[in-house]
Short mmCIF file of the C-alpha atoms (twelve columns), coordinates in Angstrom:
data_MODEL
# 
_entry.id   MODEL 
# 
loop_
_atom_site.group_PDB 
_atom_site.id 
_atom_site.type_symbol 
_atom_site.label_atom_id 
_atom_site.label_alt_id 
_atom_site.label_comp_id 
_atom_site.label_asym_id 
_atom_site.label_seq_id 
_atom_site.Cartn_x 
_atom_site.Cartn_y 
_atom_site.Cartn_z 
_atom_site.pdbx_PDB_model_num 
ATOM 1   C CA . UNK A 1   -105.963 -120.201 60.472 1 
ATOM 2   C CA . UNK A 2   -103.167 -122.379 62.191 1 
ATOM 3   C CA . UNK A 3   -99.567  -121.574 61.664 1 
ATOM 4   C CA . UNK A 4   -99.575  -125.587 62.066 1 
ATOM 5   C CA . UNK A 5   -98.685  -127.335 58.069 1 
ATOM 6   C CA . UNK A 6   -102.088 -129.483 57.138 1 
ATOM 7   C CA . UNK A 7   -101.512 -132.895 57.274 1 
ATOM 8   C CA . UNK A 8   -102.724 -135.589 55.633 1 
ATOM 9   C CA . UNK A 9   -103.606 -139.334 56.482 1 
ATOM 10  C CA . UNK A 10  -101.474 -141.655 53.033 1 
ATOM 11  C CA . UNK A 11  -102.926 -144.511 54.819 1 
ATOM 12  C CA . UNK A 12  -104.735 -146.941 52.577 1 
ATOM 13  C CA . UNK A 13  -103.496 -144.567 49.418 1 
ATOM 14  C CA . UNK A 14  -101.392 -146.331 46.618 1 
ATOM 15  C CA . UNK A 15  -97.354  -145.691 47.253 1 
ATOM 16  C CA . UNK A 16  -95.743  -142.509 45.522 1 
ATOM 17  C CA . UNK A 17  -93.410  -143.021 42.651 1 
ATOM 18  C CA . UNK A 18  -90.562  -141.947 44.717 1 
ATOM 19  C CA . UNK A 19  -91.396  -144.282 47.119 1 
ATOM 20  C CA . UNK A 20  -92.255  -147.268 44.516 1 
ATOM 21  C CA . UNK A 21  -88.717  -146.491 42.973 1 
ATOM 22  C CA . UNK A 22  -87.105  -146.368 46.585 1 
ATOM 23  C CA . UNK A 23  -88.264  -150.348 47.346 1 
ATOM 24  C CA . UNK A 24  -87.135  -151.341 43.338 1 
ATOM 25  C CA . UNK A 25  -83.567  -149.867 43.875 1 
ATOM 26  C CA . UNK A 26  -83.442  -151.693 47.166 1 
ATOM 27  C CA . UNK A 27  -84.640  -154.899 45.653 1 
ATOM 28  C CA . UNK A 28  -82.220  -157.727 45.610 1 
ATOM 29  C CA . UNK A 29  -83.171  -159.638 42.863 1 
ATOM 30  C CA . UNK A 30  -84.668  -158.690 39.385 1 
ATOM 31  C CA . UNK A 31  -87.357  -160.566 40.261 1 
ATOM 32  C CA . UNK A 32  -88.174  -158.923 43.640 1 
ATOM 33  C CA . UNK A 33  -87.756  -155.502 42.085 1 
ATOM 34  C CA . UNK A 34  -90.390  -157.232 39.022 1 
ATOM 35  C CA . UNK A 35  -93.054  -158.384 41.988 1 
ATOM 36  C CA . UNK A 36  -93.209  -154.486 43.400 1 
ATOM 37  C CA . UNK A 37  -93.537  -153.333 39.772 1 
ATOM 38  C CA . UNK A 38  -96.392  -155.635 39.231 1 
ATOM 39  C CA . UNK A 39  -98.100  -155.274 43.011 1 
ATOM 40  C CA . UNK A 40  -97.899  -151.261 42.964 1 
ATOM 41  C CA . UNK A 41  -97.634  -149.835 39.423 1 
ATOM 42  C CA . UNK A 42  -99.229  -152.452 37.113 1 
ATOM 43  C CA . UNK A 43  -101.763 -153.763 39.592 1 
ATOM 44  C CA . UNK A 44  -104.437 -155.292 37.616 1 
ATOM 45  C CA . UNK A 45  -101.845 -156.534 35.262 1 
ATOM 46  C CA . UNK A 46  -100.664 -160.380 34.678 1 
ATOM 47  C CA . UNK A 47  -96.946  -160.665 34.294 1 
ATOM 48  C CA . UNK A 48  -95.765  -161.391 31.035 1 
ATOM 49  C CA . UNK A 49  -94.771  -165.840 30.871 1 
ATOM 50  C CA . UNK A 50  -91.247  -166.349 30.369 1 
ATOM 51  C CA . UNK A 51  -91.758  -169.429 27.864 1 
ATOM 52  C CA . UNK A 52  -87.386  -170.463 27.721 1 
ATOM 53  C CA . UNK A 53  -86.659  -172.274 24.466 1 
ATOM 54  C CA . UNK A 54  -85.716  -175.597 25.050 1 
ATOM 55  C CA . UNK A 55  -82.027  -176.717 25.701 1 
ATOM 56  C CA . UNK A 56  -80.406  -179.114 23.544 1 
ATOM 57  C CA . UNK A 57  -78.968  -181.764 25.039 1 
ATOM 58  C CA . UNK A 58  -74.992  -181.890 23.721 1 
ATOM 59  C CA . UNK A 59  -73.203  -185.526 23.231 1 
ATOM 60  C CA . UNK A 60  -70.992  -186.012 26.157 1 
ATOM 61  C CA . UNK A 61  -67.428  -184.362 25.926 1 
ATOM 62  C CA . UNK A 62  -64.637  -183.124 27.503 1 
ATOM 63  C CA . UNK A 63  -65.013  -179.853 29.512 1 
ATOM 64  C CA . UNK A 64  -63.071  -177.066 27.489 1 
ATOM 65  C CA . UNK A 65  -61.837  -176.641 30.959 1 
ATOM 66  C CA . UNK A 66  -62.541  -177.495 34.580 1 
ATOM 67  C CA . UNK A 67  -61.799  -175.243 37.894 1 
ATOM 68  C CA . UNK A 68  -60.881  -177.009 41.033 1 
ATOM 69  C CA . UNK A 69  -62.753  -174.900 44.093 1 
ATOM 70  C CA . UNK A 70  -60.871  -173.862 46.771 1 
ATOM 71  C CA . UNK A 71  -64.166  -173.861 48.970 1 
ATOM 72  C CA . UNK A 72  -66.069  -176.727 48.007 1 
ATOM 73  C CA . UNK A 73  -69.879  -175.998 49.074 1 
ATOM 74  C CA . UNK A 74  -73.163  -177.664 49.548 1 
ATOM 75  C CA . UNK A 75  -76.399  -175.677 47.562 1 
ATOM 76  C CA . UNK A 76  -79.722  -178.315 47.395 1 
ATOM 77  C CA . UNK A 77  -78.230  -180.897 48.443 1 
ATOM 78  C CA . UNK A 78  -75.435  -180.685 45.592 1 
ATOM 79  C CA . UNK A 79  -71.788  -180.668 46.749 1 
ATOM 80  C CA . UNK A 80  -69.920  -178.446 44.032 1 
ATOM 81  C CA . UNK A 81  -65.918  -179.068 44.372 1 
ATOM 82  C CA . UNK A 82  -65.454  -178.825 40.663 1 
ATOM 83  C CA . UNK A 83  -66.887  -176.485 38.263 1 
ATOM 84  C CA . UNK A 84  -66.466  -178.024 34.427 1 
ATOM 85  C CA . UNK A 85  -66.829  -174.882 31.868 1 
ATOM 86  C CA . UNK A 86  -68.372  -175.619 28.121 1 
ATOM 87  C CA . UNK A 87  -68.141  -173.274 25.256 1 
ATOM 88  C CA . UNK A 88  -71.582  -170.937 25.803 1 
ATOM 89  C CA . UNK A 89  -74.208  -171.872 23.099 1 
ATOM 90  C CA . UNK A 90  -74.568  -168.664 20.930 1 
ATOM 91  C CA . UNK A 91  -78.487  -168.506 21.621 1 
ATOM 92  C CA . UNK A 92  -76.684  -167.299 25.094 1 
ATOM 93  C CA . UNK A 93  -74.209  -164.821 23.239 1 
ATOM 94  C CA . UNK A 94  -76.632  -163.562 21.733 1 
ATOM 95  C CA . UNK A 95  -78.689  -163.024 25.069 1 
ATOM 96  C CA . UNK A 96  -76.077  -161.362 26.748 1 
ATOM 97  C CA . UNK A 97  -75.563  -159.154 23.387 1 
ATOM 98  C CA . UNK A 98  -79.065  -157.883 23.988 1 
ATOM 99  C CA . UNK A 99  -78.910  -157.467 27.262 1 
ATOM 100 C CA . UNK A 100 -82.112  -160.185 28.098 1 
ATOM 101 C CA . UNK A 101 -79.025  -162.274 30.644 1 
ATOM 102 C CA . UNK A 102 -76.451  -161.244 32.607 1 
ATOM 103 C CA . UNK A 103 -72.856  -162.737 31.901 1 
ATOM 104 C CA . UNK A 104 -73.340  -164.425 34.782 1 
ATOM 105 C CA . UNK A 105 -76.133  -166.390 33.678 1 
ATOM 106 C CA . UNK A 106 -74.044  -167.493 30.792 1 
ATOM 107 C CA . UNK A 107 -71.681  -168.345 33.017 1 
ATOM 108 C CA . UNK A 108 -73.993  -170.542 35.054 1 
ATOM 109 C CA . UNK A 109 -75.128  -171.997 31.887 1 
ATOM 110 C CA . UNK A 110 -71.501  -173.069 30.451 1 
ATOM 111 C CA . UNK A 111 -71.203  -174.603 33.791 1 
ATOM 112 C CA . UNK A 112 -74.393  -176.037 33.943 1 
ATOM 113 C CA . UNK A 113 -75.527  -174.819 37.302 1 
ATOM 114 C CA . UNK A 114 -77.857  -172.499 38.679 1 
ATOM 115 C CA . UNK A 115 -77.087  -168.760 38.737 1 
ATOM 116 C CA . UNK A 116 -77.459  -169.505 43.034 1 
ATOM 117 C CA . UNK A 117 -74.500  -171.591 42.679 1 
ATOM 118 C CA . UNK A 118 -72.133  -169.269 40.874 1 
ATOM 119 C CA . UNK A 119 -73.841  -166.593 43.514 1 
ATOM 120 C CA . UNK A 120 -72.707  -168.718 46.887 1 
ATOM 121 C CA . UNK A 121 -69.152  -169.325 45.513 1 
ATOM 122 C CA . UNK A 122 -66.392  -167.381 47.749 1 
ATOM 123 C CA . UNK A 123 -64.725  -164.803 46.358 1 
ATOM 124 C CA . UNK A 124 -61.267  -166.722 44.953 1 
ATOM 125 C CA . UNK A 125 -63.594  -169.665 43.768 1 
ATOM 126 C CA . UNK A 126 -66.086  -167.066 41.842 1 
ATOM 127 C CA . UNK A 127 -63.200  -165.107 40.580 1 
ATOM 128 C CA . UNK A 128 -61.154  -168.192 38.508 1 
ATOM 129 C CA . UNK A 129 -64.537  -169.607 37.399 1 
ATOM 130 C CA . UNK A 130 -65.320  -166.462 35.659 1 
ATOM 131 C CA . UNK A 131 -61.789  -165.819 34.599 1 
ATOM 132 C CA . UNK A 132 -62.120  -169.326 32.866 1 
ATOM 133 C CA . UNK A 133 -65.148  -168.622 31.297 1 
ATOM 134 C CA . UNK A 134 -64.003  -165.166 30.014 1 
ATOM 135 C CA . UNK A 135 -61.362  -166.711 28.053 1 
ATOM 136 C CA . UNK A 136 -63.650  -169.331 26.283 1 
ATOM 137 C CA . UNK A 137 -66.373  -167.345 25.601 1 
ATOM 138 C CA . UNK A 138 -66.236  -164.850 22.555 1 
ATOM 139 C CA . UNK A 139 -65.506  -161.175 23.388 1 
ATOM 140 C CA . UNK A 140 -69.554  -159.610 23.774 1 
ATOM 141 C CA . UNK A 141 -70.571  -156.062 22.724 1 
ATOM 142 C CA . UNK A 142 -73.595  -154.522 24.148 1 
ATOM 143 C CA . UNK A 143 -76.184  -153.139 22.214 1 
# 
């Protein structure tokens, strides 16, 4: 016998679960840490479709309130110097109630912009656009 430890070859075996909850805490983005949930631990699996409900379209009004940027920005070709704020629809309350979106998200969606938009905004910008929203959306308790 060989005072030596054995060792074994992992190549070509499936990831650990440490090491499978290693890469989803590192993740970026829920959807990144989704893809290495479906590639390692529910390979064989099809991910669920997100089917969204569709958005009513809202008669044209008056933002409840509109936030001048400080650093106007370029995402896709849209320049955002403005960001106009609408009350959030309660489908969305609801959401972030549940826990299914972030406040963010709402956030995006009273603004009518991506998530990526809010996301790219510089820290004094980001910071008065969700001050604004805060005070025209409802207070939200978890469940």
């Amino acid at each position: 016998m060989s005072d030596q430890p054995a060792t074994t070859s992992t190549e070509g075996l499936p990831p650990t679960v440490a090491e499978v909850i290693a890469r989803i805490v590192a993740a970026t983005t829920e959807r990144e840490a989704e893809d290495i949930i479906y590639s390692t631990m529910l390979r064989g699996h099809e991910r669920p479709r997100t089917v969204e409900p569709p958005r009513p379209a809202f008669a044209e009004r008056t933002p409840t309130k509109t936030v001048a940027l400080t650093f106007p920005f370029t995402l896709a070709g849209q320049t955002i110097e403005t960001v106009a704020l609408f009350p959030p629809q309660f489908a969305d309350v609801k959401a972030v109630s549940d826990n299914e979106i972030t406040e963010l998200d709402m956030y995006a969606r009273m603004a009518g912009l991506p998530v990526a938009a809010l996301e790219a905004m510089r820290w004094p910008d980001i910071d008065a656009v969700t001050k604004a929203a805060r005070r025209i959306a409802p207070t939200i308790e978890r469940r």
